[in-house]
SEDRENGU-686223 format. One line per 5 residues: number of its first residue (from 1); for each residue x, y, z of C-alpha. Coordinates in steps of 0.5 Angstrom, whole numbers. Layout:
NUM = X/Y/Z | ...
REM end
This chain:
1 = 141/-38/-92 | 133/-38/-91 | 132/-40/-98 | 135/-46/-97 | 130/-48/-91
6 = 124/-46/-94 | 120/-52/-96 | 117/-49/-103 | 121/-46/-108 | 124/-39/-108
11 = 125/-38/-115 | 121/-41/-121 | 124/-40/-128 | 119/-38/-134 | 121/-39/-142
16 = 120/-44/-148 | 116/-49/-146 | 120/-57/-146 | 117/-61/-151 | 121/-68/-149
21 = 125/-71/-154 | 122/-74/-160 | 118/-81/-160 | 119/-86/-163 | 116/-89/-169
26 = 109/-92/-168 | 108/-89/-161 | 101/-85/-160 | 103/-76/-160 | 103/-72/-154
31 = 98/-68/-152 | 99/-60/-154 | 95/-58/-147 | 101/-54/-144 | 102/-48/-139
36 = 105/-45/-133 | 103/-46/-126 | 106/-42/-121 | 103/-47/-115 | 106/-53/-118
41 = 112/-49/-118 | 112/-48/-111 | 113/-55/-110 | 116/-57/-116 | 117/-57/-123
46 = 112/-50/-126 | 110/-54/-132 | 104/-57/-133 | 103/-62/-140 | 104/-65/-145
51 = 103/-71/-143 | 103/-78/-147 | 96/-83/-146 | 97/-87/-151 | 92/-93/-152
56 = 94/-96/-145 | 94/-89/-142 | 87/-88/-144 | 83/-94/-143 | 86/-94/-136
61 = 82/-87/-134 | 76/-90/-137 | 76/-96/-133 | 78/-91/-126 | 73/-87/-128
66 = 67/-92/-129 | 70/-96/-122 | 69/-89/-118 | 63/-87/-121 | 60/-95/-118
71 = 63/-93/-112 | 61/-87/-111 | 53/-87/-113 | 53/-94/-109 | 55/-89/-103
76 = 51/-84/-105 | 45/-89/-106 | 45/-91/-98 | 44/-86/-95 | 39/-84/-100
81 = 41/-79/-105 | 42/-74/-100 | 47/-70/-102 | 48/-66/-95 | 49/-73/-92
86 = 53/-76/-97 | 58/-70/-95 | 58/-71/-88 | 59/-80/-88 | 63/-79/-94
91 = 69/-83/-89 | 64/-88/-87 | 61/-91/-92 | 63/-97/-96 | 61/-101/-101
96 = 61/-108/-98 | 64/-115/-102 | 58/-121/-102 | 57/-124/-96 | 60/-131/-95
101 = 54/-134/-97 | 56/-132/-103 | 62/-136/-103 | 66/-134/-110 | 60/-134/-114
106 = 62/-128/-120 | 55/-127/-121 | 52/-125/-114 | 46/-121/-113 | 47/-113/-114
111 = 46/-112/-107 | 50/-118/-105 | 57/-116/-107 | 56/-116/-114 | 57/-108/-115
116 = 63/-109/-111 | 65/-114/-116 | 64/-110/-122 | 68/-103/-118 | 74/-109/-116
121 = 74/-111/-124 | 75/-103/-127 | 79/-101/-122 | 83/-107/-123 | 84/-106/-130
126 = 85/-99/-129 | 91/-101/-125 | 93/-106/-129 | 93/-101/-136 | 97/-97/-132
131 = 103/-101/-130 | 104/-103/-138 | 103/-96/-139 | 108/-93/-135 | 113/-100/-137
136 = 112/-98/-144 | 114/-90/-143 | 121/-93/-139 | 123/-97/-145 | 120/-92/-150
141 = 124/-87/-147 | 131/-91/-146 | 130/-92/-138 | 130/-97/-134 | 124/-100/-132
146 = 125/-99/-124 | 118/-94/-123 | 114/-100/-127 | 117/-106/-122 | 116/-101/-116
151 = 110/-100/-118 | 108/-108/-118 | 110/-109/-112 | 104/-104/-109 | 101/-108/-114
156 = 102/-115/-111 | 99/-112/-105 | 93/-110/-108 | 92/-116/-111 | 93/-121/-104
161 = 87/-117/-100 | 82/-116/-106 | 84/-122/-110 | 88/-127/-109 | 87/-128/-102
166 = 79/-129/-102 | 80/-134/-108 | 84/-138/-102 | 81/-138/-97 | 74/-139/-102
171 = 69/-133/-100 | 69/-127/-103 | 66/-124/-97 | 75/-124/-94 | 76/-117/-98
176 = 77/-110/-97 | 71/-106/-98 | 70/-99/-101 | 71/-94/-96 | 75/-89/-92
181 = 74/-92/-84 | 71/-98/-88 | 77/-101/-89 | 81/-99/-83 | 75/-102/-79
186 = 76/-108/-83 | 84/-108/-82 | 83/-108/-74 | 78/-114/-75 | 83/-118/-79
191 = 88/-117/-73 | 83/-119/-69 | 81/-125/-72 | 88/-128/-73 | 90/-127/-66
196 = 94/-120/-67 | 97/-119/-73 | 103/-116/-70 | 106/-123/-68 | 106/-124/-76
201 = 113/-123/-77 | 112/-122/-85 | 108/-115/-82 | 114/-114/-77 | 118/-114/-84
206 = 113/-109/-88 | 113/-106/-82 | 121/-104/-81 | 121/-103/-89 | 116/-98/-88
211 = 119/-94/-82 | 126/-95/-86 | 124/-91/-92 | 121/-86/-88 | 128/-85/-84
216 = 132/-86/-91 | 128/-81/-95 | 128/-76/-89 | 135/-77/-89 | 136/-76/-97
221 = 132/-71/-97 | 135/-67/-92 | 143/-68/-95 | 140/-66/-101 | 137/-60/-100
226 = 143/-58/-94 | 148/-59/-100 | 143/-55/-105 | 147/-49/-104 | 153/-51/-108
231 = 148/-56/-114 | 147/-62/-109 | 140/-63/-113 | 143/-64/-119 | 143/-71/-118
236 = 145/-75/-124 | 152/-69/-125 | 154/-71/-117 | 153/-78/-119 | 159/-79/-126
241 = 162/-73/-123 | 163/-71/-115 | 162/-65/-113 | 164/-60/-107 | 155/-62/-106
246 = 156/-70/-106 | 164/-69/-102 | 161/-65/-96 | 155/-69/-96 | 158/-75/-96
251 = 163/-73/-90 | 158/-70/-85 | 155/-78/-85 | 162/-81/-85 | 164/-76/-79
256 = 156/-77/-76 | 156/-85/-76 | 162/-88/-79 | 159/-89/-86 | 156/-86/-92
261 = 153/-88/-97 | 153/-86/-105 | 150/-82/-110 | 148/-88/-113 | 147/-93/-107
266 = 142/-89/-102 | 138/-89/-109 | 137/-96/-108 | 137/-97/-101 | 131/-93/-101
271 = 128/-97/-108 | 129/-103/-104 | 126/-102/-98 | 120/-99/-100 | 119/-105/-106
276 = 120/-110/-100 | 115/-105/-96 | 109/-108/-99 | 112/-114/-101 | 113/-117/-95
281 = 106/-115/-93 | 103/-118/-99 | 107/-125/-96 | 104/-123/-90 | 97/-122/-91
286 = 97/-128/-96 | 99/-133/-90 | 93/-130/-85 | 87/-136/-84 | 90/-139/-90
291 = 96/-143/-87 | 96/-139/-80 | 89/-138/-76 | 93/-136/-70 | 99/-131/-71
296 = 100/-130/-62 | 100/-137/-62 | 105/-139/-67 | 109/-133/-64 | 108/-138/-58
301 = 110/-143/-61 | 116/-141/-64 | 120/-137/-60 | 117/-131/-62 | 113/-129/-57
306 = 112/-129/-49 | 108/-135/-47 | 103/-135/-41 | 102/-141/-36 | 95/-141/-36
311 = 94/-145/-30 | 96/-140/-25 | 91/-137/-21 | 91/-130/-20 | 90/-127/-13
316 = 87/-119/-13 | 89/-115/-6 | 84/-115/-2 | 78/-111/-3 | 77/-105/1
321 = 71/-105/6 | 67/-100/7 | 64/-98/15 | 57/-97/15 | 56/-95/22
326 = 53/-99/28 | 47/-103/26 | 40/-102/29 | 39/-107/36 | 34/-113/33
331 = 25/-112/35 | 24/-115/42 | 19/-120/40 | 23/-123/34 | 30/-123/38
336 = 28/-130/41 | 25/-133/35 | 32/-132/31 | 37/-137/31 | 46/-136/31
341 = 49/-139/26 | 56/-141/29 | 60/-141/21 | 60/-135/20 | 55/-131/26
346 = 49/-130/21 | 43/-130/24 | 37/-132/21 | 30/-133/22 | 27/-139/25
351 = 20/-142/22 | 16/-139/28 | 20/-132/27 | 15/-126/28 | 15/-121/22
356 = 12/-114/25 | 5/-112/20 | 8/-108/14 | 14/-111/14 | 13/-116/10
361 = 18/-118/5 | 19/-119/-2 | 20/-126/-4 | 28/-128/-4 | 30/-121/1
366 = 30/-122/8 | 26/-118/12 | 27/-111/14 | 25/-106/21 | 20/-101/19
371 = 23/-93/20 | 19/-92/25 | 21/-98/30 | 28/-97/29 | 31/-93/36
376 = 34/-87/35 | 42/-87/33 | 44/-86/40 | 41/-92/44 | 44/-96/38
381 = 49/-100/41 | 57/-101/37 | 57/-107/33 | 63/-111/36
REM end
């Protein structure tokens, strides 16, 4: 029973090594690295290689390579090459796109942004390398091209926030930085900005799809490994050929909500929300200060979110009042001088009123009673 609810895997299989099926003609070889490792057997497959590069493959690590390499010496370079304090602000340091004066000029100042550009160009070359790569392997092993597609919706996302956006809006200083809490900081700024990103319905959907793949995944995942012991991971079999596994799965979700999905449609479910995931956030933050400057007030605007009458004064409870004791009987000779005001019962000296020597105020204060003319507190008298 307990081998079924472990998260690693119990048992790890040892024998000849898969090779993977022959390539066709004209594709690079395979690399002839290959081995077992027990920790990658914990979590899934034990076999570590070959793995197929190919040119694309191969380019797109050097171009990775050389876009972390500027990332990180420009890291290392700020806090003056002090290994010690490059570990410890590591999450904190960043490589800052130009400023905005800088505009979309592609030959700015190494200082001003213009590392970031050459990072930005690398890294996404690197990426780009590595979508034709995984699209080439799908249709040189005779698959479909799902990975790839999937893949380049991440991909559109990327470019919105570092590319496509700032081209629109004409700086490139609207970017993301490098950076771990850079880059989240940057994220809370936006919102910020274009009044809270929350009321931004293409958010509110990228949003529900990343939840939504969560719950789905979690919801897959549990089925199958609830119906492994009866070879419910064997995917593609259940698939062409239901088995007791995919029965019983299925009938715990009829039973449990009404419906259950298939073997096959709750792989597409999942591929769906999790392409519309970033998808829709790419739409989202595509449209921020390009065609809405506000996304509270749109929401406003169109029934979306709850509007405020601005004209309306707010009133406070009252606030409390503090007793501070009876107060001190005025001197003799500066009580004649002192003239009531009948508003609000304030007294306040006359030009002829005596201040007793030593007592002289600071200009703006009123005048005080020395300690030692003030009578003690039982002869002072209750305040009415």
């Amino acid at each position: 029973m307990t081998a079924y609810q472990n998260i690693f895997t119990q048992v790890q299989v040892r024998g000849p090594y898969e090779t993977g099926p022959a390539l066709p003609q004209g594709d690079q070889p395979r690399t002839r690295g290959k081995t077992y490792s027990r920790l990658l057997g914990w979590i899934g497959n034990a076999q570590l290689g070959p793995i197929y590069l190919g040119w694309t493959g191969v380019a797109s690590l050097f171009c990775g390579f050389i876009a972390i390499e500027i990332i990180g010496l420009n890291m290392w370079a700020s806090v003056g090459w002090d290994p010690i304090e490059f570990v410890r602000q590591l999450p904190w340091l960043a490589l800052e796109p130009p400023p905005p004066e800088q505009g979309l000029n592609i030959l700015p100042p190494l200082n001003q942004g213009g590392w970031w550009l050459m990072a930005g160009f690398f890294l996404t070359t690197s990426i780009i390398l590595f979508w034709i790569r995984t699209y080439n392997r799908a249709r040189s092993l005779g698959l479909g091209t799902h990975v790839a597609w999937a893949f380049a919706s991440a991909i559109w996302l990327y470019l919105v926030l570092g590319f496509i956006r700032p081209i629109l809006m004409g700086s490139w200083s609207e970017a993301v930085p490098f950076g771990i809490f850079p880059h989240l900081d940057w994220t809370g700024a936006f919102s910020i900005t274009y009044g809270n990103l929350f009321y931004n319905p293409f958010h509110a959907l990228s949003i529900a799809f990343l939840y939504g793949s969560a719950l789905l995944f979690a919801m897959h995942g549990a089925t199958v490994l609830a119906v492994s012991r009866y070879g419910g991971e064997r995917e593609i079999e259940q698939i062409t050929d239901r088995g007791t596994a995919f029965e019983r799965g299925a009938l715990f979700w009829r039973w449990t909500m009404g419906f259950n999905a298939t073997a096959e449609s709750i792989h597409r479910w999942a591929w769906w929300f999790a392409v519309l995931c970033t998808l829709t956030g790419g739409i989202g933050i595509l449209l921020t200060g390009t065609a809405v400057d506000n996304w509270y007030l749109w929401a406003v605007e169109h029934n979306f979110a709850p509007g405020y009458d601005t004209s309306a004064t707010y009133v406070g409870p009252p606030l409390p009042v503090q007793d501070q004791g009876p107060l001190p009987p005025l001197p003799a000779d500066a009580a004649g001088s002192l003239t009531p005001v009948p508003e609000d019962g304030a007294i306040i000296p006359t030009p002829e009123a005596t201040i007793p020597e030593g007592n002289v105020p600071a200009e703006g204060t009123a005048p005080t009673t020395p300690p030692e003319q003030r009578p003690a507190p039982s002869e002072q008298a209750p305040r009415n």
